[in-house]
C-alpha positions in Angstrom: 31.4 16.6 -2.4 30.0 19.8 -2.3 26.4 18.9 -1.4 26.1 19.8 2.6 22.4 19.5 2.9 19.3 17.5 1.7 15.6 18.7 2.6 12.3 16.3 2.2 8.8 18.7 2.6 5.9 17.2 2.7 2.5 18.8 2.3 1.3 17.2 4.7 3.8 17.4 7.3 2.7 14.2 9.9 4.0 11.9 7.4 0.6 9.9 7.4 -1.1 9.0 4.1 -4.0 6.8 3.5 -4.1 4.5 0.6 -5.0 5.9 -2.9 -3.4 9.7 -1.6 -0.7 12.0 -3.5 2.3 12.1 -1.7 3.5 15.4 -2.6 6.2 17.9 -1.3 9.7 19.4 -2.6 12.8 18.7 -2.2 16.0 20.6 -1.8 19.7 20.7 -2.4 22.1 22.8 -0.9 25.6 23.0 -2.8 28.5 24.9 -1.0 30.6 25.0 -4.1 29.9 23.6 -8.1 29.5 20.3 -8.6 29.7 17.7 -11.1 27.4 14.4 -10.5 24.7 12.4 -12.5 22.0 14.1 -10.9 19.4 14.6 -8.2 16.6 11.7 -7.6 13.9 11.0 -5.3 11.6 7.7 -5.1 9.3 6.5 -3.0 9.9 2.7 -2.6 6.8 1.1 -0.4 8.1 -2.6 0.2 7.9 -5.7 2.9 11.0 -6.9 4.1 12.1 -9.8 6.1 15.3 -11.4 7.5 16.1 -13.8 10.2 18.9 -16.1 10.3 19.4 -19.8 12.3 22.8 -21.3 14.1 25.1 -18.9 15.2 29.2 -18.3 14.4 30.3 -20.4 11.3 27.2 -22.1 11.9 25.0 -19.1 11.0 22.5 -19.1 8.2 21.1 -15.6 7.1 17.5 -16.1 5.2 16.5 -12.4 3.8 12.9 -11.8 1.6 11.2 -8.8 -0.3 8.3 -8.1 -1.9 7.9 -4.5 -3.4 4.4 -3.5 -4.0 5.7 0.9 -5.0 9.1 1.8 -6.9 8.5 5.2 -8.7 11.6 7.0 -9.2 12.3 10.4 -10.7 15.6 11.9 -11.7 14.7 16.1 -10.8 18.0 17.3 -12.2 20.2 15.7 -14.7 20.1 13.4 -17.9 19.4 9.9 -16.5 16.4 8.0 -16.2 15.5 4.8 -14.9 13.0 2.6 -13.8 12.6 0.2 -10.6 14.8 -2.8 -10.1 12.4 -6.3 -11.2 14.7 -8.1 -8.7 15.5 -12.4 -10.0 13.6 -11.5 -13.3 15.3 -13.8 -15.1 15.0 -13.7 -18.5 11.3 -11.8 -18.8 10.9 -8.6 -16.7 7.1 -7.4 -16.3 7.0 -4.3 -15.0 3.0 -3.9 -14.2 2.9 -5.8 -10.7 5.0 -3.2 -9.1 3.3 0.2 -9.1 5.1 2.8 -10.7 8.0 0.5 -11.2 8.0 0.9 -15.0 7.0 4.6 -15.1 9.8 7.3 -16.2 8.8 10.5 -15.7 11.1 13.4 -17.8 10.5 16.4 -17.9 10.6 18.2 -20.9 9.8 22.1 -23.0 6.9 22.6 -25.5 9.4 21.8 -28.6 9.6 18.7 -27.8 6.0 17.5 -28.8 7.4 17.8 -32.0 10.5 15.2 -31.7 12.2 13.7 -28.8 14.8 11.2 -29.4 15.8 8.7 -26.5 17.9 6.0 -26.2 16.7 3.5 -23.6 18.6 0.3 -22.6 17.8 -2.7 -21.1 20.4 -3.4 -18.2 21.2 -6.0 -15.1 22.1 -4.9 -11.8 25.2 -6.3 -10.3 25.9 -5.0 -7.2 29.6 -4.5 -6.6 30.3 -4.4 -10.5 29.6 -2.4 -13.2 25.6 -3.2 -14.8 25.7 -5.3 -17.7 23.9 -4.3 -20.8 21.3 -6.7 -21.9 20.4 -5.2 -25.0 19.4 -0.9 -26.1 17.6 1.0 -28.7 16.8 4.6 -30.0 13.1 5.7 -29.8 11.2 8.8 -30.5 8.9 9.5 -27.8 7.1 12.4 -28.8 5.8 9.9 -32.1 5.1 7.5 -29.9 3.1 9.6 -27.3 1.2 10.7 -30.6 0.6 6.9 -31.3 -1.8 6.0 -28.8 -0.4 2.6 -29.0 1.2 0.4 -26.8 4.6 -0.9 -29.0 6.9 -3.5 -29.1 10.7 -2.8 -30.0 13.4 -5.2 -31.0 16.3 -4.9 -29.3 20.5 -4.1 -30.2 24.1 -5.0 -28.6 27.0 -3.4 -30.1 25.2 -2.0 -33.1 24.5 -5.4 -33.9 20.5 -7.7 -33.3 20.4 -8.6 -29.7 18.1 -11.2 -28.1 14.9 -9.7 -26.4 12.4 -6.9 -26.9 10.8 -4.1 -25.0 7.5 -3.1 -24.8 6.7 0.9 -24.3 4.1 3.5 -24.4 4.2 7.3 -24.0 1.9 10.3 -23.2 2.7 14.0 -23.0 1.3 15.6 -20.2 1.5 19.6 -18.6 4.3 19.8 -16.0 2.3 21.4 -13.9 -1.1 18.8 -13.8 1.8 16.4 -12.4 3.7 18.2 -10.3 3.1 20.9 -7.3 4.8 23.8 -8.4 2.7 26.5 -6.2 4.3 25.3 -2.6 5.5 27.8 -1.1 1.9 27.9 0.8 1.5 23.7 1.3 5.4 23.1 1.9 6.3 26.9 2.9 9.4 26.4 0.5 9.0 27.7 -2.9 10.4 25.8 -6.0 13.2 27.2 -7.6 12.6 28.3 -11.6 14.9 26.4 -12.9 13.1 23.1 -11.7 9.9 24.1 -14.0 9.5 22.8 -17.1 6.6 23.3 -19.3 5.6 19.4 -20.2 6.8 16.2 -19.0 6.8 12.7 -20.7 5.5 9.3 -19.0 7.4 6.8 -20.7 6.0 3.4 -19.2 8.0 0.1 -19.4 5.6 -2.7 -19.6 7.9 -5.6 -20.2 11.5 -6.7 -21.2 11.8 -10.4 -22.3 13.5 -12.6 -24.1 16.7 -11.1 -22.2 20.0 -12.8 -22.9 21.4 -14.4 -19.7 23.7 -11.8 -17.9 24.7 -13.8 -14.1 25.9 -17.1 -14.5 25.4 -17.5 -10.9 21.7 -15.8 -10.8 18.6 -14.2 -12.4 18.9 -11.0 -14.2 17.9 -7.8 -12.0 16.0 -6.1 -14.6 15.8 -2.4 -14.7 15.7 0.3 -17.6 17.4 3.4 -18.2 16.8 6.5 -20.7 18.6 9.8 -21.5 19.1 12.4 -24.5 21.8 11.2 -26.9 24.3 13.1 -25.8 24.9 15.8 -28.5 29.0 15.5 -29.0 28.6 12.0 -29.9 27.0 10.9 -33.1 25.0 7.7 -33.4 26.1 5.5 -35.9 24.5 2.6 -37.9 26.0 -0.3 -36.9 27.8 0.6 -33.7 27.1 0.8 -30.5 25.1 3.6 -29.0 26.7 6.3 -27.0 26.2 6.1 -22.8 24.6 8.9 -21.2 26.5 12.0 -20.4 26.6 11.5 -16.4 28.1 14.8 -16.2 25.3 17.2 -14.4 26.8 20.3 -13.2 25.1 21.1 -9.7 24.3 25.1 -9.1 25.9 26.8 -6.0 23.2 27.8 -3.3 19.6 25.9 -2.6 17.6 24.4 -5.3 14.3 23.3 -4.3 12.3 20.5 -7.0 8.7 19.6 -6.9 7.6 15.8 -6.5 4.7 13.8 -6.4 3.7 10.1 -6.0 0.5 8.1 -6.0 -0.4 5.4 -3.8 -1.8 2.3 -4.8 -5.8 2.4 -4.1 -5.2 -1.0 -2.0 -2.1 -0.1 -0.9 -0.9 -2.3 1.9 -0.7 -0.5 5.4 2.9 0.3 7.2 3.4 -2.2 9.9 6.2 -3.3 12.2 6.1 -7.0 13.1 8.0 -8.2 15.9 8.9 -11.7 14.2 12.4 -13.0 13.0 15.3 -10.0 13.3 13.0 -8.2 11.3 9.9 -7.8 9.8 7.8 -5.0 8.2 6.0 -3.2 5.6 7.5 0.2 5.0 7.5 3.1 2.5 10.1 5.5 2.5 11.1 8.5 0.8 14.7 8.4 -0.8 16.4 11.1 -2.2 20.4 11.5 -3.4 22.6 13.5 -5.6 24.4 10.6 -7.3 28.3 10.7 -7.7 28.3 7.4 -8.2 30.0 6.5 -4.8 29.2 4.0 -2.0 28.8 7.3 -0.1 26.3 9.3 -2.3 24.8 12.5 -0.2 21.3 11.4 0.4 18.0 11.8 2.6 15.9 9.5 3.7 11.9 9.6 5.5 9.6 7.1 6.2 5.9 8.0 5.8 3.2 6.0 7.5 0.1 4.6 5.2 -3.2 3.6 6.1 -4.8 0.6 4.5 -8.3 0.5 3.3 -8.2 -3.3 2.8 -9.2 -6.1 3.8 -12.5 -5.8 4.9 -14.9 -8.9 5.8 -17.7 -10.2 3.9 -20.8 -11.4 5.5 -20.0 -15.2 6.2 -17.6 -13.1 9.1 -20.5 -10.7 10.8 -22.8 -14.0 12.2 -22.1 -15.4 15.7 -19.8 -18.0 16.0 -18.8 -20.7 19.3 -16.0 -23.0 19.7 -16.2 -25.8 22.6 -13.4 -27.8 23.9 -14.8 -30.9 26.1 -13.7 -31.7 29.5 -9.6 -32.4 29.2 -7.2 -33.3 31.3 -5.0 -30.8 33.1 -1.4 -31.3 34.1 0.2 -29.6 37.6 3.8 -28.1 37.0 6.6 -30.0 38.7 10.4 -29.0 38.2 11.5 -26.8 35.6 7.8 -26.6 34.1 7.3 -30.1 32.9 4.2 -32.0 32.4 3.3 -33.5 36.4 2.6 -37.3 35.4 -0.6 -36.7 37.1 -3.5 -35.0 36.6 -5.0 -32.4 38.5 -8.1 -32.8 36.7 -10.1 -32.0 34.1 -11.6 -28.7 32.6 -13.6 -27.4 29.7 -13.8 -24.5 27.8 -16.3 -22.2 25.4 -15.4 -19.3 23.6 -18.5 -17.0 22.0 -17.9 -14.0 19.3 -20.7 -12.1 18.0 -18.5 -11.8 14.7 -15.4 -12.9 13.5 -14.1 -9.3 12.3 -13.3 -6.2 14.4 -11.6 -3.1 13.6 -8.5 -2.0 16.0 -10.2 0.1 18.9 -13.4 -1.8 19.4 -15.2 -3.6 21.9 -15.3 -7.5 21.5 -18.3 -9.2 22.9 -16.8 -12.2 24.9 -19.3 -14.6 25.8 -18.5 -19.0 27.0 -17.7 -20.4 30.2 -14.8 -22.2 31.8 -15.9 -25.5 33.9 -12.7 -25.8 36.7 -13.3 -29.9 37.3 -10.0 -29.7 39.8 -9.3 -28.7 43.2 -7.4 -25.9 42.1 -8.3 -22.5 41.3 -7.4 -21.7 37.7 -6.3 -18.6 35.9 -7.8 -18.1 32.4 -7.4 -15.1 30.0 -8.6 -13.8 26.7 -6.1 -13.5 24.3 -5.6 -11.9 20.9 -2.6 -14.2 19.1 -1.1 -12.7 16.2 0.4 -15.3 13.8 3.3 -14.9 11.1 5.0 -16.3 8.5 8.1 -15.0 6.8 9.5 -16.4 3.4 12.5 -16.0 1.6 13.5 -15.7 -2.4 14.7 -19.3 -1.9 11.5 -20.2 -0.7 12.5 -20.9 3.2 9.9 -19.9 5.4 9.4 -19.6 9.2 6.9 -18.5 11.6 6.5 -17.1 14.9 3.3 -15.9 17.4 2.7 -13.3 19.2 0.0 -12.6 22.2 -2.1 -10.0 23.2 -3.8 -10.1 26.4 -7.2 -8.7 26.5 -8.6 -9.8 29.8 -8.0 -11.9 33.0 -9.8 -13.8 35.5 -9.9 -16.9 37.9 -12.1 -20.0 38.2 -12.2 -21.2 41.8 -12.1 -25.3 42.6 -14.8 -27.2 41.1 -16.4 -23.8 39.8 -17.2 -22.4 36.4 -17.1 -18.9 35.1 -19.3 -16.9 32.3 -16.6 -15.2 30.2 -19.4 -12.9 29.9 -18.1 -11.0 33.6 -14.6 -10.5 32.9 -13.7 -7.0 32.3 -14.4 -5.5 28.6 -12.4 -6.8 26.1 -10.8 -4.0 23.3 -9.5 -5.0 20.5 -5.6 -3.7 20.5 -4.0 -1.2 18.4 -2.9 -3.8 16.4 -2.6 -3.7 12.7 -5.2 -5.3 10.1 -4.3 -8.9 9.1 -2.0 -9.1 6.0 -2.6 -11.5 3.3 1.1 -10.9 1.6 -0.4 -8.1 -0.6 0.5 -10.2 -3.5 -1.8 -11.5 -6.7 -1.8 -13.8 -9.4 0.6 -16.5 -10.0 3.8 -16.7 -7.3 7.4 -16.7 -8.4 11.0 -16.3 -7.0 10.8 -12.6 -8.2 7.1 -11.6 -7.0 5.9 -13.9 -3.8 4.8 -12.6 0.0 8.0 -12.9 2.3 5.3 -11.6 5.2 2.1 -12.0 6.2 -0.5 -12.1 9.8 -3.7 -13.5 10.7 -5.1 -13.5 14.3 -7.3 -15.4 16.5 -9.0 -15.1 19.7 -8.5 -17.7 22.2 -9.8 -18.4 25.9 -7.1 -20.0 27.9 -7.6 -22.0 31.3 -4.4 -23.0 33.0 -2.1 -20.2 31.1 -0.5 -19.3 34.3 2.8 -22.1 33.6 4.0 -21.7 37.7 1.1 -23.6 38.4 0.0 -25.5 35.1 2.0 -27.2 32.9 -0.6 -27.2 30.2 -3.7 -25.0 29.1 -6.6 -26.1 27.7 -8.2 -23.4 25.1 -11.0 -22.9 22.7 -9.7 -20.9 19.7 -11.6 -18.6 17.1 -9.7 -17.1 13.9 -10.8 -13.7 13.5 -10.0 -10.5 10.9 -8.5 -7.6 11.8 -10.5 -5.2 9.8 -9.5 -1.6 8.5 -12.7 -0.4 9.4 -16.3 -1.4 11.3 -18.7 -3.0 9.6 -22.0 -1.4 9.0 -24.6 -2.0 11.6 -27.0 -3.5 9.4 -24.5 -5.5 7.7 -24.2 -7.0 11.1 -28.0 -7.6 11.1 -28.2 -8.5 7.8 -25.5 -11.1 8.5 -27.0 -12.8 11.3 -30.4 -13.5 9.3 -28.4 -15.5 6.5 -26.9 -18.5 9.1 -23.3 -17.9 8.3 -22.6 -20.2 11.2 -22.5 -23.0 8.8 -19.3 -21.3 7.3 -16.3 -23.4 9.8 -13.1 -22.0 9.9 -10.2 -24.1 12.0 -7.2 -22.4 10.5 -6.7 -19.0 11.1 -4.9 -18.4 7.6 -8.5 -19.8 6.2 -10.1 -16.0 7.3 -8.6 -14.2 4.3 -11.3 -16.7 1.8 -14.0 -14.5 3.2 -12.0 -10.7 2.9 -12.2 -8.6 0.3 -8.6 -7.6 -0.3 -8.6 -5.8 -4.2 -10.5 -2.4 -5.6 -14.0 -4.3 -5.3 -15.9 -2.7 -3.2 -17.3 -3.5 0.4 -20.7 -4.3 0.9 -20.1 -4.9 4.8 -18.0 -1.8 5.9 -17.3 1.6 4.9 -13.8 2.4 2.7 -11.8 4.7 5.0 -9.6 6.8 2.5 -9.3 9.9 4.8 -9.2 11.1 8.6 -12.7 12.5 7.5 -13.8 8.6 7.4 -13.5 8.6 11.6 -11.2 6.4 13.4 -8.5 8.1 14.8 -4.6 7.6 13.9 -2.6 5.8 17.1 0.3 4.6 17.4 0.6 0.7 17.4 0.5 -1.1 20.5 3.6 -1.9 21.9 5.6 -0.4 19.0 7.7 2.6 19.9 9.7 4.7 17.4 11.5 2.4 14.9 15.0 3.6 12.9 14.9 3.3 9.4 18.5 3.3 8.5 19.4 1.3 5.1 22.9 0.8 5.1 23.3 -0.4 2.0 22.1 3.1 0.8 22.4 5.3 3.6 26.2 5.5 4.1 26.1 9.2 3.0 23.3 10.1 4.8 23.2 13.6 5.7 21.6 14.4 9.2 20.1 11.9 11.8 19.2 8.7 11.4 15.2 8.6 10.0 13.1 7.5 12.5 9.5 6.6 12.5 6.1 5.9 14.8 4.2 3.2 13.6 0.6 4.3 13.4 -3.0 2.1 12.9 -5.9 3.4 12.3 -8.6 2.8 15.4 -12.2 3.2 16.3 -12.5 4.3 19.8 -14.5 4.5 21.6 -15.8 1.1 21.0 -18.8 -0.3 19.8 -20.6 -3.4 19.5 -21.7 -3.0 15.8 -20.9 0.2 13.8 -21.2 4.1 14.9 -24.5 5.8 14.0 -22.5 7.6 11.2 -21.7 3.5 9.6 -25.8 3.2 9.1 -27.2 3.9 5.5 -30.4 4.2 7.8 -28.2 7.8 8.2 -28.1 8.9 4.7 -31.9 10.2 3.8 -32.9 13.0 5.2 -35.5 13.2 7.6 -39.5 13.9 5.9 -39.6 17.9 5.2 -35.6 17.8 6.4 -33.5 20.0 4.1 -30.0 18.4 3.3 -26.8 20.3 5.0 -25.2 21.4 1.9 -25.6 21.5 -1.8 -23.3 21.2 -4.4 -22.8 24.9 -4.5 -20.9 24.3 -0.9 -18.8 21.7 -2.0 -17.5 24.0 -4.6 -16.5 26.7 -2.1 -14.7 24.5 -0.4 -13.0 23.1 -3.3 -11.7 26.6 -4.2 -10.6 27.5 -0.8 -8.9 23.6 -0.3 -5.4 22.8 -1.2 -6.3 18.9 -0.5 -9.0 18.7 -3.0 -9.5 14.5 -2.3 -10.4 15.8 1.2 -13.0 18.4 0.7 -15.1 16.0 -1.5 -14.4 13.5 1.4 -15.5 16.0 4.0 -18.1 17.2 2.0 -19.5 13.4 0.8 -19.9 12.5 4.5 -21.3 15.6 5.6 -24.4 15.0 3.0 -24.8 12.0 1.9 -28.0 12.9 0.6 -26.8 15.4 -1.9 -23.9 12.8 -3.1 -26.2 10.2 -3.9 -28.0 12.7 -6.3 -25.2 13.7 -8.3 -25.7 14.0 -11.7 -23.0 13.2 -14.7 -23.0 16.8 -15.5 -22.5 17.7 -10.9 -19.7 15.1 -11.1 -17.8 16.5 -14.5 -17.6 20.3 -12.7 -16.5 18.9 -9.2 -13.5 16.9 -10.8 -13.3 20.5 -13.1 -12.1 22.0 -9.8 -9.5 19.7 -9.8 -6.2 20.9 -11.6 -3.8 18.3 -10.6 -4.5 15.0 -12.7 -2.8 12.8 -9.7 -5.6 14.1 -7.3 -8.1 13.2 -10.0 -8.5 9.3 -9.2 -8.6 10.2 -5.5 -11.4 12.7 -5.9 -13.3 10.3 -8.3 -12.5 7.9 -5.3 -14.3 9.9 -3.0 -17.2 10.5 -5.1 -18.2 7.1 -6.1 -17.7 6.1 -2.5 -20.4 8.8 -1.7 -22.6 5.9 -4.1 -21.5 2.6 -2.7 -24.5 0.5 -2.1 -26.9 2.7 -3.7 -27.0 1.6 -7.1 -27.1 5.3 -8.5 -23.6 4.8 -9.7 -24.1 4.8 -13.7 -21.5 4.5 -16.7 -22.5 7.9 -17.8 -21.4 9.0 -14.5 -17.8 7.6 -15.3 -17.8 8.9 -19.3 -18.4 12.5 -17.6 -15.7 12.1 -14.9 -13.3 10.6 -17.9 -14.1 13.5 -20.8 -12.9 16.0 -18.1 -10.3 14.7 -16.4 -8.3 14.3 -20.1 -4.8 12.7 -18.5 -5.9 11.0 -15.9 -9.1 9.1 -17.7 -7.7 5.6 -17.3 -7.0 6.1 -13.5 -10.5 8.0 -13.1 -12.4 5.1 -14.7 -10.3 2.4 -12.7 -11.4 4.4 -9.0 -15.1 4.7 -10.3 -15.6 1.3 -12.3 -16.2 -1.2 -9.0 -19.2 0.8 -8.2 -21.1 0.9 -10.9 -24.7 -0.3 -11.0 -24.4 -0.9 -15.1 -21.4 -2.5 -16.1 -23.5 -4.1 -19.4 -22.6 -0.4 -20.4 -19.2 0.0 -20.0 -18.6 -0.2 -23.7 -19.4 3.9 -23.3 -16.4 4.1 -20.7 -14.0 2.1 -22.7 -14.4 3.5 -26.1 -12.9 7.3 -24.1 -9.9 5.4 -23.5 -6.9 5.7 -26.1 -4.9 2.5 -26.1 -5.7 -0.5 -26.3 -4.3 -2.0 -23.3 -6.1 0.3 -21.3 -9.1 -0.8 -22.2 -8.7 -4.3 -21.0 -6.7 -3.1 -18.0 -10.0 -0.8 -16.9 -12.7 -3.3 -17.9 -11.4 -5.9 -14.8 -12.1 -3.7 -12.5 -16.3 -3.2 -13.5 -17.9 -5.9 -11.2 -18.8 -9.1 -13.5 
């Protein structure tokens, strides 16, 4: 077809990302000959996906489930837009609980501030067949960028009313406060002219409902799509609108595009699960010159992202026991059955100083093991990992997985202090997983996947000698991060023992899972946070292949290590640098660095989010004194409005706890950052001291909508 050769950059070339970064790179196309085709694209589609199956031959029953939590995509050459797929939507399509999934991005020249007529339609996805059309309009988008208002828009068939509506809004923002276009020093590959444009328009789909039944068989997959009228064709009243001209002619030689995507400040974390035929959380880079063809040229690379959430709240960081009395114990007779006798009877203890750990560190083990038998008995301490996965049709199974963390053996009639087995580390496992899903459940927008753990001590788990095992269990949280060591303190004062919890999927009542912040651990948005980036335990390199969209793949097969986030070497409690006792300086003790240093670093930086992270840890004294004014000229130093919300990420953090966190604070971040306000706000808003005044916040903001969207996310 013309295209021999596809090329993903990243800036950051590892591939790893931590929740709430800019993914941002280029892309290039190499064309031996022109071509003709509907375009290039690129998305980045963060998802988790399950499948297993049951019975085998004509017997077999597939069960597959999804739940998309990123679906930004962005056409960077051609005349056709669309949004993400809202997958079983039925009849209503909300495009807001899918980040980015209703966001169009077009880019655009300076004369089109003026007037900028779309059409946009409203269409099903039938793989196999061609989309049906649900229902389409015409729109200016340039008036309705000027609007400031979030609108509603009736829909048309054939020239003729159609059932539904559409609900849209617009802003016109500088091409290059979205988009990289300086990367010849981040990427080392520069982009090509003709990809620069002077503005670009962020056309965002809220909702489509009311839709017209399109499958008989099914729910409407709801996506929209927008493009120029094209000019030989005249629109007119009463008939239906012209289709897009799919007709993009593709220069000879290598073109190289700019992209960039957000992640979701609670974005969940990449993970491989070893449960069903598969099972993961995965975001991956796509990116195609469309011919329309089953075998479309395309790229594909999986990026790894680090997860900030959940974290535990202080009914997890007070000690906690589980007995299990004297029991019976079984021998093992032929094939592993239960003996009719027993050998005798043993109890079990199990003692956590906590019910949350990070991946990396140490967990105190204390309990015993009473051996009432005349048999010496193996015991171990084991992490299990539990899992459910769920499908659209609301099928669900479960599997477990262990994790052995230490070993020993009580002699005949003994007992042993769990105490004196060897150090237990928590594995390179990766933090527990709620689903990643909020507010009400339906077929279209549910958690096929999800973990919790526990600790258990096991007598008798040896099955050549025992046909049964007597254990004490405690559920537990896989945190992203260590809590603070006073937090532990803290904890331990306020009898959280009271707080029981039998069922391990009971943990996640006391997480903190959303933008809120933390009051027990620190938020890790960076590798400046400490922890270091390993790969997962007993998870290799894992293939990435879609084949429903990688049939034209050019190159190998992407491939992937997953990675978690640990905290070696271990620690009982928190590192020193966890303490707020850590964050005054000492009597007479100058802090490291002023403002002035940040700003030095901020010019020489090409990861702005970074050096205020870097810089926010490294004096913590100084961030807790900025002013309104120190925080409007930091964010000053940063051009590109996606790194914005990051870098107002990084300064609030540098306030959590403190309570110097102020409104004003927020107003001055918002009046200079002038595209980005409404993301600014939302990163700043959970730590404010003041929310009584965020009436000063709201009133910067320009539509409606996003004033009530902001305003759930200040603390009530």
């Amino acid at each position: 077809m013309g295209v021999t050769k596809i090329a993903i950059n990243l800036e950051r070339e590892s591939g790893v990302f931590y929740a709430g970064e800019v993914v941002r790179g280029t892309v290039s196309f190499t064309v031996s000959s022109s071509v003709t085709c509907r375009g290039f694209q690129i998305h980045l589609v963060g998802k988790s996906h399950v499948h297993w199956h049951t019975g085998s031959g004509d017997s077999r029953t597939d069960y597959d489930g999804t739940t998309s939590f990123q679906d930004q995509r962005f056409t960077l050459h051609g005349n056709y837009f669309k949004t993400g797929v809202i997958q079983n939507a039925g009849e209503d399509a909300y495009f807001q609980k899918v980040q980015g999934s209703g966001v169009i991005l077009i880019p655009c020249e300076d004369r089109d501030l003026a007037r900028m007529v779309l059409i946009a339609r409203v269409m099903d996805l039938d793989v196999g067949k061609r989309d049906d059309l649900l229902g389409e309009l015409v729109i200016d988008a340039a008036d309705l960028a000027r609007s400031g208002q979030m609108k509603s828009f009736p829909l048309s068939r054939n020239g003729k009313p159609e059932k539904g509506q559409i609900v849209m809004s617009a802003k016109m923002i500088p091409f290059a406060s979205l988009f990289p276009t300086n990367t010849a020093a981040t990427t080392g590959v520069a982009v090509s002219r003709v990809a620069l444009k002077d503005q670009c328009l962020v056309l965002t789909v809220h909702s489509a409902t009311g839709l017209r039944k399109a499958d008989w068989g099914g729910k409407n997959d709801v996506y929209v799509q927008c493009y120029r009228p094209p000019p030989t064709k005249d629109m007119v009243a009463g008939k239906k609108l012209p289709g897009p001209d799919k007709k993009t002619v593709l220069p000879e030689g290598t073109t190289t595009y700019p992209f960039a995507f957000q992640l979701r400040n609670d974005a969940p974390g990449s993970a491989e699960i070893p449960a069903g035929d598969r099972a993961y959380v995965r975001y991956d880079l796509y990116s195609c010159a469309s011919f329309a063809n089953w075998r479309d040229p395309s790229i594909r690379r999986t990026i790894s992202v680090i997860p900030n959430r959940p974290t535990p709240k202080f009914e997890l960081l007070s000690p906690v026991e589980h007995t299990t009395p004297l029991s019976p114990i079984y021998g093992c007779s032929c094939c592993g059955m239960k003996c009719c006798k027993e050998v005798g009877n043993v109890s079990t203890s199990l003692r956590l100083e906590r019910r949350a750990y990070a991946p990396g560190e140490k967990v105190e083990v204390g309990g015993k093991v009473v051996n009432d038998t005349k048999k010496d008995i193996p015991i171990s301490i084991v992490l299990r990992q539990y899992v459910v996965l769920s499908s659209s049709g609301r099928s669900t199974t479960s599997s477990r997985s262990d994790f052995i963390l230490s070993r020993g053996v009580v002699s005949a009639g003994g007992e042993l202090d769990a105490s004196s087995l060897s150090p237990c580390i928590m594995p390179h496992v990766f933090p527990s997983f709620s689903g990643g899903v909020e507010g009400p459940i339906s077929r279209s927008f549910y958690p096929c996947l999800k973990w919790t753990y526990s600790i258990e001590v096991r007598a008798g788990s040896d099955k050549k000698m025992f046909a049964t095992a007597i254990h004490s269990r405690i559920p537990i949280l896989v945190s992203t991060a260590p809590p603070f060591a006073e937090a532990v303190e803290k904890a331990r004062s306020m009898r959280n023992d009271a707080v029981t919890i039998d069922n391990p999927w009971q943990i996640f009542d006391f997480a903190v899972h959303g933008p809120e912040p933390s009051d027990t651990t620190p938020k890790i948005t960076g590798d400046e946070d400490a922890g270091r980036v390993m790969p997962a335990s007993g998870i290799g390199f894992v293939t990435t292949t879609d084949y429903s969209e990688d049939r034209g793949r050019l190159g190998p097969e992407p491939r992937y290590q997953p990675v978690v986030n640990t905290f070696d070497p271990p620690s009982p409690s928190a590192p020193a640098a966890y303490s707020t006792a850590n964050t005054v300086a000492l009597p007479g003790e100058q802090p490291s660095g002023g403002i002035s240093s940040l700003f030095l670093s901020l010019d020489d930086s090409y990861d702005k989010r970074k050096a205020v992270g870097e810089w926010v840890r490294d004096n913590p004294e100084s961030a807790l004194k900025l002013t309104p004014d120190d925080v409007s000229s930091i964010l000053s130093k940063v051009t590109f409005s996606l790194d914005q919300a990051s870098v107002a990420g990084e300064i609030a953090a540098g306030f959590e706890r403190s309570g110097n966190l102020t409104c004003a604070h927020i107003a001055s971040a918002m009046r200079t950052c002038k595209y980005s306000s409404s993301d600014v706000a939302k990163a700043m808003a959970p730590f404010a001291s003041d929310p009584q005044n965020k009436g000063a916040v709201l009133d910067l903001l320009d539509y409606s909508f996003e004033k009530d969207d902001v305003a759930k996310y200040f603390r009530k």
